[in-house]
C-alpha positions as CSV (number, residue, x, y, z in Angstrom):
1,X,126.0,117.3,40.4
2,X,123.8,114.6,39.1
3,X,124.7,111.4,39.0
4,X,125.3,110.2,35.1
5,X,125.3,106.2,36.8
6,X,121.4,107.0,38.4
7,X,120.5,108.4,34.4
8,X,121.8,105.3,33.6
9,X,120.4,103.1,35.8
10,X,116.8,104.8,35.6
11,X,116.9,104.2,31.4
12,X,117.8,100.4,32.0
13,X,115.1,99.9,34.2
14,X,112.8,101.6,31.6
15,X,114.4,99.8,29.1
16,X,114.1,96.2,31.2
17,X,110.0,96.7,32.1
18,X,109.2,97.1,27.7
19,X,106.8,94.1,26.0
20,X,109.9,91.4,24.7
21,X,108.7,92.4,21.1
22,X,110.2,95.9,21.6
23,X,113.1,94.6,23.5
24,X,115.3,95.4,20.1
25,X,114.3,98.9,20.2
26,X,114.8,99.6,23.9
27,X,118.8,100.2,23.0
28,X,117.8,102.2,21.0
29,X,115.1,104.3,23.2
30,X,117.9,103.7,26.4
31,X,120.6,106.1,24.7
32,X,117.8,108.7,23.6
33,X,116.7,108.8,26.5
34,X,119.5,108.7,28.5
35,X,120.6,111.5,25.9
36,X,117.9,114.1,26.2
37,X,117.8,113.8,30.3
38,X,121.6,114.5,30.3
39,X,120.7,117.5,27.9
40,X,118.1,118.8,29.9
41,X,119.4,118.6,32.7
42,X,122.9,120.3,31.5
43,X,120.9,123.0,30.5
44,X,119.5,123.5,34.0
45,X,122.0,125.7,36.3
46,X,123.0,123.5,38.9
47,X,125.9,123.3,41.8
48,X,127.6,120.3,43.3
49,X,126.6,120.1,46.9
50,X,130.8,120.5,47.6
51,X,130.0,124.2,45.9
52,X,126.6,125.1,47.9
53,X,128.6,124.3,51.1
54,X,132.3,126.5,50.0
55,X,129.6,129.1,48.8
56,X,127.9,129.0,52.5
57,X,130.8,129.6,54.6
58,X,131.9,132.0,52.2
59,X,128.8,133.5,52.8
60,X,128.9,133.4,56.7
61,X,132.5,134.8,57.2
62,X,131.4,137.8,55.4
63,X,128.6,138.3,56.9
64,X,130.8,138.0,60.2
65,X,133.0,140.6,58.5
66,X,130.3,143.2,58.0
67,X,128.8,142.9,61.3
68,X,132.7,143.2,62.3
69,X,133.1,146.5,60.4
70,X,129.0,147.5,61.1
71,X,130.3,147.8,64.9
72,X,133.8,149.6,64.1
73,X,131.5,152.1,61.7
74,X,129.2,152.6,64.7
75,X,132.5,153.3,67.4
76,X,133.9,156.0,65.2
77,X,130.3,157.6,65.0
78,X,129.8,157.3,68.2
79,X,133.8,158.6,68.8
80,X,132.7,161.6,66.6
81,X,129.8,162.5,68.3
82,X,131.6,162.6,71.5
83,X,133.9,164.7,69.8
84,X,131.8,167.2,68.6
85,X,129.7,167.4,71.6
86,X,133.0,168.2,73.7
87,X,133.8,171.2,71.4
């Protein structure tokens, strides 16, 4: 997930490079900001890296699983055949 301390961090330094005269309203632009990046970016669908990688071997130990069962499917067929062709 994204780092709410980086948001942070990024809208002080915008905040810390404004003219001295707008220094009173750079709180004020800081939490706006800060607020609609945090809102955007909630909207936005992501996944903690910890979730990608779960998802991923998830991912691979079914795919092992079907090519597993792909080969059993395939022995029976070829069991069947066999079968038939002894009849």
């Amino acid at each position: 997930m994204i780092n709410p301390a980086k948001i942070e961090e990024i809208a002080k330094q915008i905040s810390s490079n404004m003219p001295q005269g707008v220094k009173n309203l750079a709180d004020t632009f800081e939490s706006k900001t800060k607020q609609a990046i945090q809102n955007k970016l909630a909207e936005m669908d992501f996944v903690s890296r910890e979730e990608f990688d779960i998802q991923s071997k998830v991912l691979i130990r079914t795919r092992e699983k079907l090519a597993e069962l792909e080969a059993k499917v395939a022995e029976i067929e070829a069991q069947l055949d066999s079968d038939k062709h002894a009849e």
